[in-house]
Backbone bond lengths (Angstrom), bond angles and torsions (degrees), N, CA, C in turn:
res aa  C-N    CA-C-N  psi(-1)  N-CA   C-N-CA  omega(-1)  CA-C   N-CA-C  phi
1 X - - - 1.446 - - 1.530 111.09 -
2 X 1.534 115.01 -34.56 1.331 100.17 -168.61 1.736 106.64 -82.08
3 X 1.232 115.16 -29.29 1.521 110.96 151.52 1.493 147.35 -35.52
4 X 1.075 113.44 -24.56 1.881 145.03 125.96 0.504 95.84 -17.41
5 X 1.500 93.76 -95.66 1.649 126.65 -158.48 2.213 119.89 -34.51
6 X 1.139 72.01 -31.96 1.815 97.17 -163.36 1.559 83.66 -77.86
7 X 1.365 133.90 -68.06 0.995 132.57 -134.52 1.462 95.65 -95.14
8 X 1.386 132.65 0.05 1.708 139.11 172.24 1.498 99.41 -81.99
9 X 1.489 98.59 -58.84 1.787 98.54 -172.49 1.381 134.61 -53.44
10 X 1.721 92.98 -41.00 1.548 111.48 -168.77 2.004 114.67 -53.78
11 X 1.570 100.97 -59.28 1.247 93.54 174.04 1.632 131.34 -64.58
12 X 1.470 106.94 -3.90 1.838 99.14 172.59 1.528 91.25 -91.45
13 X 0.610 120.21 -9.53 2.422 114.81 -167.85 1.744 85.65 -97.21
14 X 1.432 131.47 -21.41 1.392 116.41 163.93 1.601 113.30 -93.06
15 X 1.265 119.07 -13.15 1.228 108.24 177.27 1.586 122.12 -80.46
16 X 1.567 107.04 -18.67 1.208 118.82 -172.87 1.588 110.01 -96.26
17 X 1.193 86.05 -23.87 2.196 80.15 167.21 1.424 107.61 -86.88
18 X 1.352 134.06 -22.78 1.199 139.80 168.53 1.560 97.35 -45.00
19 X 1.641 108.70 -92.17 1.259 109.87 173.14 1.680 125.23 -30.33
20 X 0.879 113.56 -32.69 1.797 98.88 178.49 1.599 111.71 -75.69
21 X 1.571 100.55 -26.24 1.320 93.61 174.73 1.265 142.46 -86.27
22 X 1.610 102.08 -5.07 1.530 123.63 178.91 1.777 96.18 -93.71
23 X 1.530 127.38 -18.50 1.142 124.02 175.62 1.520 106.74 -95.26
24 X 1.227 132.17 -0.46 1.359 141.23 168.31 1.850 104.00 -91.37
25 X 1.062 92.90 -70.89 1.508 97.30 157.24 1.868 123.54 -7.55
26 X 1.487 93.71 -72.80 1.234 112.93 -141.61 1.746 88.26 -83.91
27 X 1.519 118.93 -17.37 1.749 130.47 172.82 1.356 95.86 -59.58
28 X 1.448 115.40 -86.79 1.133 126.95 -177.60 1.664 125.60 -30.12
29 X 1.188 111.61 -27.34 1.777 113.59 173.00 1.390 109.15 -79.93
30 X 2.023 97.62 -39.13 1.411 86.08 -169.93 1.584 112.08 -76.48
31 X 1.382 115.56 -25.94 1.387 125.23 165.73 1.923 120.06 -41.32
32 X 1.069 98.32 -51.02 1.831 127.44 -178.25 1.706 88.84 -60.52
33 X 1.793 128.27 -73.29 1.062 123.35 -178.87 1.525 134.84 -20.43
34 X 1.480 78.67 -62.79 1.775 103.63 -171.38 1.975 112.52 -63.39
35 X 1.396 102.06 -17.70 1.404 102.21 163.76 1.101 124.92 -105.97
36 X 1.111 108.02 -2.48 1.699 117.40 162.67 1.271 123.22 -60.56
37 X 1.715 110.85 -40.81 1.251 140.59 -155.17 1.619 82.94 -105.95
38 X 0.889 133.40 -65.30 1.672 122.32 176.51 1.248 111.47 -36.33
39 X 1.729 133.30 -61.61 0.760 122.57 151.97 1.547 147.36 -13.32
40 X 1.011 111.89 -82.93 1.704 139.81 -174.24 1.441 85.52 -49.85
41 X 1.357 141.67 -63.33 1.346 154.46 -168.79 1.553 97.24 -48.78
42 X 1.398 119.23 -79.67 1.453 124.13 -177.80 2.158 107.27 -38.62
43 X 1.413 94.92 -56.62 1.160 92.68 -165.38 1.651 112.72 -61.72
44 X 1.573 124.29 -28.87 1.301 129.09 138.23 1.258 124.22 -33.85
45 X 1.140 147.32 -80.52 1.638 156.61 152.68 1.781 93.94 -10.34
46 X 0.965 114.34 -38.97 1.971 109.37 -155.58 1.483 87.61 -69.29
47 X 1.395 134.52 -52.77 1.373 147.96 174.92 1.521 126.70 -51.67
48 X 1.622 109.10 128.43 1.265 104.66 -159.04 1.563 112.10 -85.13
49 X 1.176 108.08 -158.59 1.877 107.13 -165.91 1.964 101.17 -77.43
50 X 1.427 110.80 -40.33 0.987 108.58 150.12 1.813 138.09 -21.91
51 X 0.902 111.74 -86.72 1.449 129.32 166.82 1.578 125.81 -54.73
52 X 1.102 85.09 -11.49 1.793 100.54 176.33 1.316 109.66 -81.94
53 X 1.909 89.48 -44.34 1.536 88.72 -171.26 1.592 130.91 -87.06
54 X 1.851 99.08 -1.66 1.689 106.41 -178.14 1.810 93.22 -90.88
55 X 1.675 127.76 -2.60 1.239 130.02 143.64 1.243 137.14 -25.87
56 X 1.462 96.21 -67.95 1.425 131.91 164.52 2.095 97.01 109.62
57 X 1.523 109.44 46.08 1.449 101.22 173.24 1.733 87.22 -138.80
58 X 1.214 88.39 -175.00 1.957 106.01 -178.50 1.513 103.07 -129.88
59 X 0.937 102.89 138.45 2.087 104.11 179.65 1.457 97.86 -49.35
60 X 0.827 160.34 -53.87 1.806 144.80 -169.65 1.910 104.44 -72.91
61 X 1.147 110.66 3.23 1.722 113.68 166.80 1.529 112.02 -109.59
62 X 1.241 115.45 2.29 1.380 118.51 174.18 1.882 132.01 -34.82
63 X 1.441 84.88 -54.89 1.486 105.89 -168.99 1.635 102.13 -79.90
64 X 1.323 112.69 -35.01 1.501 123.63 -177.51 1.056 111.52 -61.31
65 X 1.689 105.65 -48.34 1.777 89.27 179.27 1.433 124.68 -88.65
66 X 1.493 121.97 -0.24 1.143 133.45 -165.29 1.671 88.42 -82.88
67 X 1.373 120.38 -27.60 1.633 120.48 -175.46 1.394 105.62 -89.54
68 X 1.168 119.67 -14.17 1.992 133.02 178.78 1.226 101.47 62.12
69 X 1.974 103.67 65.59 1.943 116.52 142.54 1.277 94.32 -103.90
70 X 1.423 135.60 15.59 1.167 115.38 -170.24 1.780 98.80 -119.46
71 X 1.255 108.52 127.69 1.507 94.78 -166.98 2.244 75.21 -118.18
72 X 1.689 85.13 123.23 1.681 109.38 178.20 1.824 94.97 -77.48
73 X 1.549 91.13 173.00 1.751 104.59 -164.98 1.750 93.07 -64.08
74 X 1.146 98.08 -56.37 2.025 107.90 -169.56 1.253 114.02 -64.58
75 X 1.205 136.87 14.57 1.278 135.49 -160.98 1.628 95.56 -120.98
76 X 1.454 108.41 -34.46 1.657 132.18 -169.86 1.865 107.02 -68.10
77 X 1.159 103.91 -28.63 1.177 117.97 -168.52 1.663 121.39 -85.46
78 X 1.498 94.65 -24.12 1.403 123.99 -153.38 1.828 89.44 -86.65
């Protein structure tokens, strides 16, 4: 019986560490993202109106395209 027993329990006590780890997981990317995107943004901002604009964005499209609503000239082509 306790061999059952063993073999009922075991797979929910693996399903549930599974799950924490795909929800640990899934923190950590979104964590990783959000400084990516902090990033990319700052390093945009560092660049003057110039350079923005042989880009093909305007400083108030910054954040937009860093999230990709902004579809650039070379990308259109592609």
């Amino acid at each position: 019986m306790s061999a059952a027993l063993a073999t009922i329990v075991r797979p929910a006590v693996t399903k549930r560490a599974n799950a924490f780890g795909q929800i640990l997981r899934a923190c950590c990317d979104g964590i990783a993202r959000h400084f990516a995107r902090r990033t990319a943004i700052a390093t945009l901002r560092e660049l003057d109106d110039h350079a923005l604009r042989d880009i093909g964005i305007a400083r108030s499209q910054i954040e937009a395209a860093v999230d990709g609503f902004i579809t650039l000239p070379d990308q259109a082509r592609m």
